[in-house]
N, C-alpha and C positions, 0 to 999 in steps of 0.2 A: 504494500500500500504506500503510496506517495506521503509525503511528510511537508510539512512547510513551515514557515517561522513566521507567525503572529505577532507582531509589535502594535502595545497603546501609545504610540507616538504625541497624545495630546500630551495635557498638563491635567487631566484630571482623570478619576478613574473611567474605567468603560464595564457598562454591564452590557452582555451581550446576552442569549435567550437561545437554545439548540432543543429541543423536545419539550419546547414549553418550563425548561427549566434556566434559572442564570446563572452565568459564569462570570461574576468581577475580575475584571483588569487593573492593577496598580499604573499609575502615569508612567510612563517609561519602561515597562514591563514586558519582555519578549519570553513567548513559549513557543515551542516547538509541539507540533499538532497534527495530526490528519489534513491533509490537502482540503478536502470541503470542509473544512472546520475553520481552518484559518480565513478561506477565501468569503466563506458565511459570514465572520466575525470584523474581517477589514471589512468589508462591505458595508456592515450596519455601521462601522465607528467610521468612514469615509463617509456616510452621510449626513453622520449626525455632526461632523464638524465642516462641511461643507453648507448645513445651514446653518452655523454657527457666522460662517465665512459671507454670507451672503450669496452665497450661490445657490438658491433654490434649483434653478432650473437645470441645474447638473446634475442630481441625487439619480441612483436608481436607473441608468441610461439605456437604453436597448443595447448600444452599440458604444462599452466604455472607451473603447481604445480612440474613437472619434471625440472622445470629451476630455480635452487636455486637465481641466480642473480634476474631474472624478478620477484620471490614473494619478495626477500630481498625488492628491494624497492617499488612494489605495497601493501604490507601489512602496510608500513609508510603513504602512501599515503590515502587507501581504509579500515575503519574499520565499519563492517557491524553492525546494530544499534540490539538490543535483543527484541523491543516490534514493533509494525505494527504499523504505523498513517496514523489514517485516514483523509482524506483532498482531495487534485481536481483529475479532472482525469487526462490521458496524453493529452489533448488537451490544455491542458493554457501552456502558455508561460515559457521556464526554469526559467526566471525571479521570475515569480509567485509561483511559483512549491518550488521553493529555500527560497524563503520567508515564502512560510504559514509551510513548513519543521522547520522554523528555532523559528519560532511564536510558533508553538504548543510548542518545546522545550522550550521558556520562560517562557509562560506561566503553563505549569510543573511543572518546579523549581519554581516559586513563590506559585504555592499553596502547594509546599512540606515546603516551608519557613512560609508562611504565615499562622498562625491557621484561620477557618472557624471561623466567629464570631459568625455566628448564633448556632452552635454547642455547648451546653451549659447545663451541667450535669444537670438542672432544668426540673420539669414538665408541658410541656405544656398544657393549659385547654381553649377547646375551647370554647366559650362562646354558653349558647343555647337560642334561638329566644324571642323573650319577647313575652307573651301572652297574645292578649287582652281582653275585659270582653266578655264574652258569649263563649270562644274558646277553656274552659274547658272541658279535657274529662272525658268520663263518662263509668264507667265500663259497662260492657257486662255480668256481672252477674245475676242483674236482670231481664233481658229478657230470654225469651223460644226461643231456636233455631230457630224454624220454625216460629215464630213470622213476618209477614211480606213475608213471602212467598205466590205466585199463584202459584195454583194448574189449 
């Protein structure tokens, strides 16, 4: 599932509304999220400061990309993520959904920080089974092929 980075680029909080439930935004506050979650959530806060802005007639556009105002400030808000993660489906809770988005991203950054310890220019040798008395083998030179076959 595609991921994207939700920024409340205003100066004040943003609540935004996904299944009839809200999700507050802190001023300044960037999460990483589900692709239609983010693009849902800059959408509602791209409006609601475009009529802040006096831009009525931009909010909402058929056709955003022809509205320089409405991408001006959805592109602050909505910045689409370059790798897919994988994680729940759309049936868990935005809550959830916002969380395991924000989880895989740490955990990311820490194993781009962290070296692999097991990772170790040395050769590994695995050890081979101990052998008890009688469990020696025995070549197959001495015997005739068909030694032990019916006929």
């Amino acid at each position: 599932m595609k991921t994207a980075l939700f920024t409340n680029f205003s100066t004040e909080p943003f609540t935004g509304y996904w299944d009839g439930k809200p999700k507050t935004f802190e001023a300044g506050q960037a999460v990483y999220m589900p692709d239609y979650l983010a693009a849902h959530f800059a959408k509602h806060l791209t409006n609601r400061e475009l009529l802040r802005a006096g831009f009525e007639s931009s909010t909402s556009p058929k056709k955003p990309e022809d509205v320089p105002e409405f991408m001006e400030f959805y592109n602050q808000a909505y910045t689409p993520d370059k790798e897919e993660e994988q994680y729940s489906s759309e049936k868990d809770s935005v809550d959830v959904q916002i969380e395991v988005a924000n989880k895989n991203r740490q955990e990311k950054a820490k194993a781009s920080v962290t070296p692999d310890s097991s990772a170790t220019d040395e050769k590994q040798v695995a050890p081979t089974p101990d052998k008890e008395a009688g469990d020696e083998e025995k070549p197959f030179a001495d015997k005739p092929a068909d030694e032990g076959k019916k006929e």
